[in-house]
C-alpha positions in Angstrom: 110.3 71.6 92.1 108.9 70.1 95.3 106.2 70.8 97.9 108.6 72.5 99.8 111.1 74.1 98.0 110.2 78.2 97.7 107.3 79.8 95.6 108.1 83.0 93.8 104.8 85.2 93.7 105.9 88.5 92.3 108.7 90.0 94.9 106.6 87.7 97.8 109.1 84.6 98.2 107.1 81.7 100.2 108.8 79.1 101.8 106.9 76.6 100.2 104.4 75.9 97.8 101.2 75.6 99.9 98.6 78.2 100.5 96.3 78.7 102.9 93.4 79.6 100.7 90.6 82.3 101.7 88.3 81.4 104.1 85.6 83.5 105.4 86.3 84.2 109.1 82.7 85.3 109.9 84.3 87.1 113.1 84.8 90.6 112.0 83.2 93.5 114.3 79.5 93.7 114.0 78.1 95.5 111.3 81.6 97.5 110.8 84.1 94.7 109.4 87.3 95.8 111.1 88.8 92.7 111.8 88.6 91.7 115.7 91.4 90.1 118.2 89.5 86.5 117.6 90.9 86.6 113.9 94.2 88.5 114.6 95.1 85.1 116.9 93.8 82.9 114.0 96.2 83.8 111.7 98.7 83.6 114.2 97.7 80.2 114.6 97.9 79.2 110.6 100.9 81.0 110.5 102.4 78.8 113.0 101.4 76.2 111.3 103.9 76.4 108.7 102.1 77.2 105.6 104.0 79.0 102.9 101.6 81.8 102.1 98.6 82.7 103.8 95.0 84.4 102.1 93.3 85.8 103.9 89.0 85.6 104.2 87.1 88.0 101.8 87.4 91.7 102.6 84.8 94.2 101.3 86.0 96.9 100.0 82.8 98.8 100.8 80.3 98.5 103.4 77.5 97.8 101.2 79.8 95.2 99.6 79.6 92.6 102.8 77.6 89.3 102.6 76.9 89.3 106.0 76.9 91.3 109.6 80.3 90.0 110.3 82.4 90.4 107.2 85.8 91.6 107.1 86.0 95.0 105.5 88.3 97.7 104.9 86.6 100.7 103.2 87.9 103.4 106.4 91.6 104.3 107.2 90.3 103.8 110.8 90.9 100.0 110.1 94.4 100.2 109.8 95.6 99.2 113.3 93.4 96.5 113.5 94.6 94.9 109.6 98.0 95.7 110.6 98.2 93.5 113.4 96.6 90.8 111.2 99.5 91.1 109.0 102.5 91.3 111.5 100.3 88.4 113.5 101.7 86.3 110.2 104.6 87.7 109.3 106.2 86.8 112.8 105.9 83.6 111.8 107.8 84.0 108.9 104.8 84.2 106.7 103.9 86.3 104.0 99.7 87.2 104.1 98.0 88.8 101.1 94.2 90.2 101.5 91.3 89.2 99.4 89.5 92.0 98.3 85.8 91.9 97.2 82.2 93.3 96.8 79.6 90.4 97.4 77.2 92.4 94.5 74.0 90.7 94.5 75.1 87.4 96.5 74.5 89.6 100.3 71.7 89.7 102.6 70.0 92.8 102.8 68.4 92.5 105.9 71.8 93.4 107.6 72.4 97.0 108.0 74.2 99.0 105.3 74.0 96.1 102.9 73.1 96.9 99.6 72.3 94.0 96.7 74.1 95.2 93.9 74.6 93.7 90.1 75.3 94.7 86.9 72.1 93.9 85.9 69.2 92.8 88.3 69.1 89.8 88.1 67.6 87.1 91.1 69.5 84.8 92.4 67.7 81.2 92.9 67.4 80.8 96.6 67.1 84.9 97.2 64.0 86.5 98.2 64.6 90.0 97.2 66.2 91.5 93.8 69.5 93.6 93.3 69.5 96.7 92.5 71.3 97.5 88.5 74.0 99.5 89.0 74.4 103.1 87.7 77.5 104.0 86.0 78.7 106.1 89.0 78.5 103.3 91.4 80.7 101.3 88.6 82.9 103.8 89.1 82.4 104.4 92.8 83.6 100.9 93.4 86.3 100.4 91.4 87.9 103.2 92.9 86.8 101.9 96.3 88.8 98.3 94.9 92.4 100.9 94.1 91.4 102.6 97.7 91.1 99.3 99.6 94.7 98.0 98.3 96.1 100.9 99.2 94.9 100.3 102.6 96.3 96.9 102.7 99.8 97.6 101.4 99.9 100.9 104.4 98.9 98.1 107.0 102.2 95.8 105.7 100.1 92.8 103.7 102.8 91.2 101.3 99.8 91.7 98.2 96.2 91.7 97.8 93.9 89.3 95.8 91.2 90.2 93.8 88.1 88.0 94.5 87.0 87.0 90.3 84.9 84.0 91.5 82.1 82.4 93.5 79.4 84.5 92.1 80.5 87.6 94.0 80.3 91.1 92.2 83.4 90.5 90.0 82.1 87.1 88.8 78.7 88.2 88.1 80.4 91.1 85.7 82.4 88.2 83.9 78.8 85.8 83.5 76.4 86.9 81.0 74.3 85.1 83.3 73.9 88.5 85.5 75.8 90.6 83.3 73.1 91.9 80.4 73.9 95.1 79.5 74.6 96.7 76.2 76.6 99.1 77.5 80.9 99.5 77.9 80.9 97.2 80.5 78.8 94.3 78.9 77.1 92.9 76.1 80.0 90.7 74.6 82.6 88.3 77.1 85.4 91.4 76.0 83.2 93.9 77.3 82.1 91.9 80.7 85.9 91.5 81.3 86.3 95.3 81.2 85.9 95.3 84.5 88.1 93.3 86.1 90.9 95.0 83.9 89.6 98.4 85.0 89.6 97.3 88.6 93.5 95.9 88.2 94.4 99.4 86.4 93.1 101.3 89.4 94.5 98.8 92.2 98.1 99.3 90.3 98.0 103.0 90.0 97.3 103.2 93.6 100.1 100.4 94.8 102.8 101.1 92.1 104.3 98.5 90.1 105.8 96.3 92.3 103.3 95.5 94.8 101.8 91.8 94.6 98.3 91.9 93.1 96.8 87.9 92.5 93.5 86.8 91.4 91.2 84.1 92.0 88.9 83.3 89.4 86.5 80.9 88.2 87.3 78.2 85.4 83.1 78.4 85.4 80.1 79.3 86.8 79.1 75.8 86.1 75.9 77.2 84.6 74.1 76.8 81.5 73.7 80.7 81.4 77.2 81.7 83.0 80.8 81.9 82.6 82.2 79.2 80.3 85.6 77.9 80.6 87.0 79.4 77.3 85.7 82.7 78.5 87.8 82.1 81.8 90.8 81.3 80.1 90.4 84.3 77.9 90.7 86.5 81.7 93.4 84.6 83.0 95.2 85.4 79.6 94.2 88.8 79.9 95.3 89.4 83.3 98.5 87.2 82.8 99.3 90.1 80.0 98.4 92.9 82.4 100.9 91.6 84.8 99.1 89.7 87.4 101.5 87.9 90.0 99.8 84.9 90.0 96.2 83.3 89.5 94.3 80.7 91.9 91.3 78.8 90.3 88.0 78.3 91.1 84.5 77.7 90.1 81.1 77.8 90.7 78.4 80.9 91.6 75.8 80.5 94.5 73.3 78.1 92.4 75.7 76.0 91.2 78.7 75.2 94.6 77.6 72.3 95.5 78.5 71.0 91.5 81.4 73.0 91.2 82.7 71.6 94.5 81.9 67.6 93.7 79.7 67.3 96.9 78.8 64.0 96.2 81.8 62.7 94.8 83.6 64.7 97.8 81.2 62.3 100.6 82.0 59.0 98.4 85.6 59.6 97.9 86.9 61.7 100.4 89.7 63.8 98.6 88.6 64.7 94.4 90.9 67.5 93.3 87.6 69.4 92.1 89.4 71.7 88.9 92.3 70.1 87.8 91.1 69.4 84.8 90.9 72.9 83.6 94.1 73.8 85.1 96.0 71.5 82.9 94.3 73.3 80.2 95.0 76.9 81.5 98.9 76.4 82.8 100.4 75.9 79.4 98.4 79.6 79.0 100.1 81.8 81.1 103.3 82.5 82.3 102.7 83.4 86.0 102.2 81.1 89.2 99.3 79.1 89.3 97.3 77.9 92.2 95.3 75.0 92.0 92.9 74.6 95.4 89.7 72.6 96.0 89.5 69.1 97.7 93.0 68.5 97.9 93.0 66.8 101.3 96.8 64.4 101.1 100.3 64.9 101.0 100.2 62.5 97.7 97.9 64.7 96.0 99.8 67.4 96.4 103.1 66.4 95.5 101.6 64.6 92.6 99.8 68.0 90.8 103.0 69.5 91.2 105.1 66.9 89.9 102.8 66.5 86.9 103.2 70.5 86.1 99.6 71.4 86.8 100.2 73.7 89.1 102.9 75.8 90.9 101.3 76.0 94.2 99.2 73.8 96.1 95.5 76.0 98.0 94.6 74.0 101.4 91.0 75.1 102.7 89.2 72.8 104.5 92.1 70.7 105.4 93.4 73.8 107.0 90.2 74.4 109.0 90.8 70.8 110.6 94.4 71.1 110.9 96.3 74.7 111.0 99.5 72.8 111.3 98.9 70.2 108.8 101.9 71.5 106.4 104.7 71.1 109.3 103.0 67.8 109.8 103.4 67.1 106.1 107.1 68.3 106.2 107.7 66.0 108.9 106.9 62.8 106.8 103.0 62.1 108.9 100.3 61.7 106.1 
């Protein structure tokens, strides 16, 4: 196995083993989230660049579920022209592009219009001014079935997969942390019960997309809180999900309060490249038995042939290292560090 040699990801087949992770694009049309001509030439542009798979930014499946006034979103069929040409704007290139799918919950700003704070219990963030709303057991509901719905979309607009958005603090995440989750109900109270709804979200997702379609996950190894998501719990979801049949998991960590932690700022600023959760990804790849994706700070060639050479990983995420340089696989390919 080497960098470039082909990733298997369900029926996807990437042509190498890096991945353009998720990253917000912030450019969506205002207040709507149907993605504009700005981002369908961005991915153009990373797909050019030679990367093996693309993910896209996070995609609300609702429109109370953005963070912002300019999040991607796919909650109405209208969308469809505009996310298919987002997908064929990759695949031209020759390659494959799967949609993250989330709800921001309680980590959104209300002040934007038809944003709604949401958690499964309400529960104030640190830096937020306002607090979430609890949500009813119909809106549980509501939105998983607004999670199946927005796959559905994505695999009628031609994305290879989806990806469920399990980390960051976002609505998924906060039902996995006791932290925010403090019911006493079926979807809390013990970590079995606060995984109940990611597995009902991936039941719903399949039964809309069939059993073939590519759905991955990226999930936190932990909130990196006191109060939150520990990494025994994490590894009890990726085992979980791993079971269910998901095609591949991407780690994570961290929730609003704690990023800057989970992400090795510091260290980041003194060093220049730390490989921020590769420590729990040795633990959590002798686990399962499908792909893992290790991203966070991996900034060199070296580094990445190294975590896959060592078998603590199966594919390499490139964020920020993206952001600077779209083409920086083909220039990786072609020998320049």
């Amino acid at each position: 196995m080497t960098l470039f040699s082909p990733l298997q990801i369900g029926n996807i087949q990437a042509r190498n083993r890096l991945v353009r992770s998720a990253t917000g694009e912030s450019a969506a049309e205002l207040d709507v989230g149907c993605p504009t001509e700005e981002m369908i030439e961005l991915y153009a542009k990373v797909a050019a660049g030679g990367v093996g798979l693309i993910i896209t930014g996070h995609t609300a499946v609702s429109i109370e579920g953005r963070c912002s006034d300019t999040m991607t979103a796919f909650y109405s069929d209208d969308f469809l022209p505009a996310f298919t040409r987002m997908a064929e704007a990759s695949q031209a290139h020759g390659t494959p592009i799967v949609c993250q799918l989330n709800h921001g919950g309680r980590q959104v700003n209300p002040e934007h219009k038809h944003i709604r704070p949401l958690c499964p219990s309400p529960v104030e963030a640190d830096d937020a001014d306002f607090l979430p709303e609890e949500l009813s057991a119909s809106d549980i509901e509501r939105i998983i079935d607004d999670f199946a719905k927005a796959a559905g979309r994505c695999k009628k607009a031609g994305f290879d997969g989806v990806q469920i958005h399990s980390a960051h603090g976002y609505l998924i995440s906060q039902f996995n942390s006791a932290l925010t989750n403090r019911r006493t109900d079926h979807w809390g109270g013990t970590p079995e019960k606060r995984r109940a709804f990611i597995a009902a979200v991936y039941r719903a997702m399949r039964e809309d997309v069939g059993d073939d379609y590519p759905i991955l996950v990226k999930q936190n190894v932990s909130d990196f809180h006191p109060e939150g998501l520990t990494e025994g719990e994490a590894l009890a979801i990726c085992k979980m999900l791993d079971e269910m049949g998901i095609a591949a998991i991407e780690l994570s960590g961290g929730i609003a309060e704690t990023i800057p932690i989970a992400f090795r700022e510091q260290e980041l600023k003194e060093k220049g490249e730390v490989v921020f959760f590769e420590r729990e990804a040795r633990a959590i790849r002798p686990e399962i038995r499908c792909p893992l994706i290790l991203t966070g700070g991996i900034r060199t060639l070296a580094t990445a042939e190294r975590l896959l050479a060592e078998g603590t990983c199966d594919g390499v995420g490139l964020c920020r290292a993206m952001l600077e340089e779209p083409d920086l696989p083909l220039k990786w390919q072609r020998g320049q560090q």
